[in-house]
N, CA, C and O atoms as CSV, one atom per row, in Angstrom:
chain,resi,resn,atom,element,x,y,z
A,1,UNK,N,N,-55.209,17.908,286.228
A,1,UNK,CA,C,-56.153,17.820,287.323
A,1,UNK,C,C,-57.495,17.463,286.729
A,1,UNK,O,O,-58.136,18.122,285.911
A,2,UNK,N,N,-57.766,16.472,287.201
A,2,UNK,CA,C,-59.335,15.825,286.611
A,2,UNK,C,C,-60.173,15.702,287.538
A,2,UNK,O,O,-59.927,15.110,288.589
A,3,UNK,N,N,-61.704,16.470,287.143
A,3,UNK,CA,C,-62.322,16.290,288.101
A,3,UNK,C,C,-63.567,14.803,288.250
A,3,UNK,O,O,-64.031,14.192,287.287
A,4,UNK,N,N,-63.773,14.610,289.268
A,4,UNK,CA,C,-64.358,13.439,289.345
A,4,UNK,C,C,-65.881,13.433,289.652
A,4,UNK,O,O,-66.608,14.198,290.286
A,5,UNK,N,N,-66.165,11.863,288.713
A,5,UNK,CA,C,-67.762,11.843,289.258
A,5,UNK,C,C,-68.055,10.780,290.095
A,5,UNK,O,O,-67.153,9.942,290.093
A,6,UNK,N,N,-69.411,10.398,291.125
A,6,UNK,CA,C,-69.237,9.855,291.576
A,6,UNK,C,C,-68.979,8.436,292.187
A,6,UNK,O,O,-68.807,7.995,293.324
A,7,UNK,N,N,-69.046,7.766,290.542
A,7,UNK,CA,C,-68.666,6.242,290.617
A,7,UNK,C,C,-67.407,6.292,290.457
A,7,UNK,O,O,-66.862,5.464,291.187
A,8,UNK,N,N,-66.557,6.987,289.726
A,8,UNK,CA,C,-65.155,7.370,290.021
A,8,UNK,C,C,-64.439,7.585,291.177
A,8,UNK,O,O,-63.237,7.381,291.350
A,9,UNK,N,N,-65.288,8.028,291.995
A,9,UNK,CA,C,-64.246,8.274,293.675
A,9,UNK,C,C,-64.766,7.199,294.295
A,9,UNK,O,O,-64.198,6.864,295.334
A,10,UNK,N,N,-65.989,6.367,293.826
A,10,UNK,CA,C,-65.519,4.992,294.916
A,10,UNK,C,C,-65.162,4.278,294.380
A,10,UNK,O,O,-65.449,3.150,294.781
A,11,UNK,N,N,-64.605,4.344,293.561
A,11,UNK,CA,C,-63.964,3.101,292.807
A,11,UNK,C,C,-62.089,3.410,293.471
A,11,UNK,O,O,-61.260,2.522,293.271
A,12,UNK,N,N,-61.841,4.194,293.916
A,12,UNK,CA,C,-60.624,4.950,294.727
A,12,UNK,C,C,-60.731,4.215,295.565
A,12,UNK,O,O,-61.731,3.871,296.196
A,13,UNK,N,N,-59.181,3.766,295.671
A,13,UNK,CA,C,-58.688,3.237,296.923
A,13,UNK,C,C,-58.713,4.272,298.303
A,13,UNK,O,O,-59.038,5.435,298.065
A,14,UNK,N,N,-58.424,3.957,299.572
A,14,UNK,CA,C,-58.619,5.265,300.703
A,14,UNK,C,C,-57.619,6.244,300.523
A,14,UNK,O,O,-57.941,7.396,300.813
A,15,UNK,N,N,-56.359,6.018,300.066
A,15,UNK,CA,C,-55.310,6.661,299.774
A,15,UNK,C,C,-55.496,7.717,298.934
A,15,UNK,O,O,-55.414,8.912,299.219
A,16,UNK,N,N,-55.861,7.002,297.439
A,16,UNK,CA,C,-56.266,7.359,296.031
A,16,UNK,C,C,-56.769,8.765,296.246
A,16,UNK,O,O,-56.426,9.806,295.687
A,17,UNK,N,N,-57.977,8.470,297.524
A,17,UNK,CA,C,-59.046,9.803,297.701
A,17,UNK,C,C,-58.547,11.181,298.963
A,17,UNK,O,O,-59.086,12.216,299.355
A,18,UNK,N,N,-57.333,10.511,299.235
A,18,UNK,CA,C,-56.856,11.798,300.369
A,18,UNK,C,C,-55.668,12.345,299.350
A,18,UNK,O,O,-55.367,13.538,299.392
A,19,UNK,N,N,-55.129,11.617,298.609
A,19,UNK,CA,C,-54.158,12.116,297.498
A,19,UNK,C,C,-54.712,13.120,296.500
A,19,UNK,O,O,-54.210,14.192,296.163
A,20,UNK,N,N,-55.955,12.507,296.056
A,20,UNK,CA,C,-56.849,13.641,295.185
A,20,UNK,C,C,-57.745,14.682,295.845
A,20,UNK,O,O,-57.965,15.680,295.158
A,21,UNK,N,N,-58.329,14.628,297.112
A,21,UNK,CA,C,-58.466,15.638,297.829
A,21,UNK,C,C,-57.648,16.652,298.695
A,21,UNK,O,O,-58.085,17.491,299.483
A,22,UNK,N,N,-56.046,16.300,298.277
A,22,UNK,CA,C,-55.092,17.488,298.934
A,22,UNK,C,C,-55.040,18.011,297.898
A,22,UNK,O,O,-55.268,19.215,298.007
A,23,UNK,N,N,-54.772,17.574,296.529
A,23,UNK,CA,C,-54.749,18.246,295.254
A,23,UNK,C,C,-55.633,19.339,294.601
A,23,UNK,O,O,-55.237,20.296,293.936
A,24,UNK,N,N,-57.318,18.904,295.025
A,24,UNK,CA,C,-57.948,19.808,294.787
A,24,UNK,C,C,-58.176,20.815,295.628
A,24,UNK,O,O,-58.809,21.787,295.218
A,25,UNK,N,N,-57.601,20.757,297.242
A,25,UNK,CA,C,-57.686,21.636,297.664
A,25,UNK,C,C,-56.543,22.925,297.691
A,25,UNK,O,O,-56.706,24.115,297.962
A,26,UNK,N,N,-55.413,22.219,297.322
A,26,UNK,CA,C,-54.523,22.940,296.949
A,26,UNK,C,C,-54.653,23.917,295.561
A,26,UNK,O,O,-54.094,25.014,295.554
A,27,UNK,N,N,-55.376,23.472,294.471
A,27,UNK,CA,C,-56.241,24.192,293.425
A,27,UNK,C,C,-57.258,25.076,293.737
A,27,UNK,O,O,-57.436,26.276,293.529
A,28,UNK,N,N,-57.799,24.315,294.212
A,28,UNK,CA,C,-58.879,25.867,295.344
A,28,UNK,C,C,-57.999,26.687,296.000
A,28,UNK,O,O,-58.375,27.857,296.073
A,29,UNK,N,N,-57.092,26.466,296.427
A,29,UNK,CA,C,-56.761,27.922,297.260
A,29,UNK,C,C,-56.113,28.539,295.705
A,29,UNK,O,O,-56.624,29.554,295.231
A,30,UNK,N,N,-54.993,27.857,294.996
A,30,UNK,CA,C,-54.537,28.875,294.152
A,30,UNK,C,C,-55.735,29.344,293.356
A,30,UNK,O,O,-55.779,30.550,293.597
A,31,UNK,N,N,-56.613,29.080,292.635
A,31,UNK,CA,C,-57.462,29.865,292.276
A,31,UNK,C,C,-58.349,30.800,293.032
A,31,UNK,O,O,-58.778,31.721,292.337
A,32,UNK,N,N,-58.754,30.795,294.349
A,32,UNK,CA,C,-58.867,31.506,295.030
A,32,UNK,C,C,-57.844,32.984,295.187
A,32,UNK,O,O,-58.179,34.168,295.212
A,33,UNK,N,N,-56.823,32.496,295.253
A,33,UNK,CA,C,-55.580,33.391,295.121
A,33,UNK,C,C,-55.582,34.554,294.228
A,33,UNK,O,O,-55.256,35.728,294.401
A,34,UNK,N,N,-56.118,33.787,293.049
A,34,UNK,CA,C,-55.648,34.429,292.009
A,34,UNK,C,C,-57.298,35.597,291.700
A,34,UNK,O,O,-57.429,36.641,291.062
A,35,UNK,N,N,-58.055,34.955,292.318
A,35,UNK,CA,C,-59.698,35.928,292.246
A,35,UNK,C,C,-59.468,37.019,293.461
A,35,UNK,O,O,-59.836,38.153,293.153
A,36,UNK,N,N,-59.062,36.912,294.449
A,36,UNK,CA,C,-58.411,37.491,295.723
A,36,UNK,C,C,-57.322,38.514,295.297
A,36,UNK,O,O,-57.318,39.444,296.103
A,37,UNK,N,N,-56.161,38.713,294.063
A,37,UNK,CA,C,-55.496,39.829,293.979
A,37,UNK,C,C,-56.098,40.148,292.737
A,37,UNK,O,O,-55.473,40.728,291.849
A,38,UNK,N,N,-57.607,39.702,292.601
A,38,UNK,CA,C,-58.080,41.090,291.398
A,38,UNK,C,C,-57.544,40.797,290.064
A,38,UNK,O,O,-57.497,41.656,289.183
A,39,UNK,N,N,-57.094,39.455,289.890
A,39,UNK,CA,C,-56.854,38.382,288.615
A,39,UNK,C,C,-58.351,37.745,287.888
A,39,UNK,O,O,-59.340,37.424,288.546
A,40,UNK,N,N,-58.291,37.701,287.116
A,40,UNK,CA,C,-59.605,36.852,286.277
A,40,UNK,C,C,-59.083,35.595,285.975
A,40,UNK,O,O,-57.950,35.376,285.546
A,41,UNK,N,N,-60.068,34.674,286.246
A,41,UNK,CA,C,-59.352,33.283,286.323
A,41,UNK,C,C,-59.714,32.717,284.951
A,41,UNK,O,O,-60.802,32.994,284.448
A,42,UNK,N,N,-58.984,32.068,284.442
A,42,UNK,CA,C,-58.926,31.093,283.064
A,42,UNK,C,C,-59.953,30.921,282.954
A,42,UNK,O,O,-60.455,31.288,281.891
A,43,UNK,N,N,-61.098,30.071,284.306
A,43,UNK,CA,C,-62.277,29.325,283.788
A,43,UNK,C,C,-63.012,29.826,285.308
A,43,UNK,O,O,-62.545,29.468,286.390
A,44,UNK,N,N,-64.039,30.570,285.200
A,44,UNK,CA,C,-64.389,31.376,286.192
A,44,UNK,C,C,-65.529,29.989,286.841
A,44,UNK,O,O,-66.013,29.647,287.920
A,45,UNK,N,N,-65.537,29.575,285.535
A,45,UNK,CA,C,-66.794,28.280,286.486
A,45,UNK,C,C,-66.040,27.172,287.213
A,45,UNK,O,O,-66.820,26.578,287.958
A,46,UNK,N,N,-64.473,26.552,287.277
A,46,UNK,CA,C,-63.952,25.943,287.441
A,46,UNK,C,C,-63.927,26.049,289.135
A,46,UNK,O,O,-63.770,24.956,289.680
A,47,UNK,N,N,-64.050,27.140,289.985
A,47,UNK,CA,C,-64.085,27.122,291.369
A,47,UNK,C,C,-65.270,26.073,291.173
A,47,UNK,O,O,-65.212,24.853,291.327
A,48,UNK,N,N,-66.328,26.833,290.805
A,48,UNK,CA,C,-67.549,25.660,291.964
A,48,UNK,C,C,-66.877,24.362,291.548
A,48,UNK,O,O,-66.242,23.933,292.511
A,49,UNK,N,N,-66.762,23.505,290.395
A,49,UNK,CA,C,-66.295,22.042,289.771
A,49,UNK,C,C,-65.470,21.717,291.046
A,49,UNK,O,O,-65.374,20.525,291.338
A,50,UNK,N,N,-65.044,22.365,291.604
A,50,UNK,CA,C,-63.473,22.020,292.599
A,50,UNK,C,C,-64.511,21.755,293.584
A,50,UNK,O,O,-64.833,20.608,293.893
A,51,UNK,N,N,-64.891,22.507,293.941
A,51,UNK,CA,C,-65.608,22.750,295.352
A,51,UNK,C,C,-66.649,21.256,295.107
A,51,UNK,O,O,-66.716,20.205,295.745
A,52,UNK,N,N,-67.295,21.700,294.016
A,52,UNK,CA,C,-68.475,19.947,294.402
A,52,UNK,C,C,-67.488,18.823,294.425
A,52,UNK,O,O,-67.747,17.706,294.873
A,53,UNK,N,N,-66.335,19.189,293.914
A,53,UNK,CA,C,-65.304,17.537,293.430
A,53,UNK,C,C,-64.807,17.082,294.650
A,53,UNK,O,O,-64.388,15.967,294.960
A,54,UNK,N,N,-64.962,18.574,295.591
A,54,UNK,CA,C,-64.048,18.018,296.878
A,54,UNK,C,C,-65.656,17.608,297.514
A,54,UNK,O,O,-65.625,16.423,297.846
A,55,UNK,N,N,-66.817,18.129,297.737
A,55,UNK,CA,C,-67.314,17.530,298.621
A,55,UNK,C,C,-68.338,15.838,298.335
A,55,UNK,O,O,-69.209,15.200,298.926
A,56,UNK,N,N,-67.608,15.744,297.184
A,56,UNK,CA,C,-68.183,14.375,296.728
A,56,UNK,C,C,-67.180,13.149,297.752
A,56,UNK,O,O,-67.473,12.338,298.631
A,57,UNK,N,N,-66.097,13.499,297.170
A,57,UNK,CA,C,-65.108,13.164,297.718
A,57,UNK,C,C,-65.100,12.657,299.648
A,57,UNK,O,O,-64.746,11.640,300.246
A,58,UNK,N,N,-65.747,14.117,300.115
A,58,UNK,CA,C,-65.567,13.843,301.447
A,58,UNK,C,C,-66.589,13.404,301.622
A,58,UNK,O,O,-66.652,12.885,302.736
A,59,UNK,N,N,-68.089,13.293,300.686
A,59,UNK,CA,C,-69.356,12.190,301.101
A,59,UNK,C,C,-68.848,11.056,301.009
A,59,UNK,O,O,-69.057,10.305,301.962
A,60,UNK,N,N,-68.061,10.563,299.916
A,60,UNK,CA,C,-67.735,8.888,300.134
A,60,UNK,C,C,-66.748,8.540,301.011
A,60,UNK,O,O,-66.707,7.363,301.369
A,61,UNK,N,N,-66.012,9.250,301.397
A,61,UNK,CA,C,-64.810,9.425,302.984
A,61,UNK,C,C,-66.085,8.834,303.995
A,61,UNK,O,O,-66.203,7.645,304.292
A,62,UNK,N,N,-66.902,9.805,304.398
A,62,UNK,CA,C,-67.867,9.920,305.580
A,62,UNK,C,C,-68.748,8.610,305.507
A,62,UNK,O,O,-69.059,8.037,306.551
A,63,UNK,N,N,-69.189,8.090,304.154
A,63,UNK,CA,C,-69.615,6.422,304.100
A,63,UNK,C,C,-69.014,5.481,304.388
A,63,UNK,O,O,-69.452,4.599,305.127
A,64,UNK,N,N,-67.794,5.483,303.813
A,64,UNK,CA,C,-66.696,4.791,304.121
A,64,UNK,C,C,-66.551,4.276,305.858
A,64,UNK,O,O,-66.588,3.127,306.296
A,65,UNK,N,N,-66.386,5.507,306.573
A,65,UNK,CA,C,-66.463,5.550,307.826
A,65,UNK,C,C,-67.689,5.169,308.605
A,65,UNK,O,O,-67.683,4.645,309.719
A,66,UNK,N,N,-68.540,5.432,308.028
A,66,UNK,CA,C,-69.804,4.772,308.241
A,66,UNK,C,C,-70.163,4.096,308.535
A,66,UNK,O,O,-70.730,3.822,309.592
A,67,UNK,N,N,-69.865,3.399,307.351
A,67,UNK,CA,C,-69.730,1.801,306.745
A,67,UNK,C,C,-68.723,0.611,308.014
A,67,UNK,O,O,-68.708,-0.544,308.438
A,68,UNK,N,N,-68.274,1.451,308.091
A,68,UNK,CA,C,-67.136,0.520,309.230
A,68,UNK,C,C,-65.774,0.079,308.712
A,68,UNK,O,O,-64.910,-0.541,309.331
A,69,UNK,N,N,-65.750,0.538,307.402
A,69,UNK,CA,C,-64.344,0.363,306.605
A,69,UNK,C,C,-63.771,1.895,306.519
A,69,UNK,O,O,-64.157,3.035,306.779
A,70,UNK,N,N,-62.218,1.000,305.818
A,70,UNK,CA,C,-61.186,2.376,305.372
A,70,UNK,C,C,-62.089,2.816,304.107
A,70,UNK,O,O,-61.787,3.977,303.832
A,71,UNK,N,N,-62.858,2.436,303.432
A,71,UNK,CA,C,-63.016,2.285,301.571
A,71,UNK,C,C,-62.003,1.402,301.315
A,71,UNK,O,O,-61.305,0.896,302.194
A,72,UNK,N,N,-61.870,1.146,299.830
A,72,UNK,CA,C,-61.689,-0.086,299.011
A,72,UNK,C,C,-60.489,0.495,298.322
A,72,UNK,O,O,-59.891,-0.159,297.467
């Protein structure tokens, strides 16, 4: 799981970026999960990374749409 910056997610096809945003949200919940039954997580800073990765993600979605296109 790699997180992304933001010339990296528009360089994503429209697909590319709903494929990598089910992924990280599916990582957010399991790490969530795992802070939720009182587990210490591998990399305690790795939630926020998820969290900005997804809402980068859904800023270039929302341009995209914007824009009047799918993205590229």
């Amino acid at each position: 799981m790699t997180l992304f910056r933001i010339d990296e997610i528009r360089k994503m096809s429209a697909s590319e970026r709903n494929e990598e945003l089910e992924s990280l949200l599916k990582d957010l919940m399991r790490e969530r999960g795992v802070i939720a039954t009182g587990g210490s997580p591998d990399n305690p800073g790795r939630v926020g990374e998820i969290r900005k990765t997804i809402a980068r993600i859904k800023t270039v979605q929302r341009e995209a749409a914007r824009s009047g296109g799918a993205g590229r």
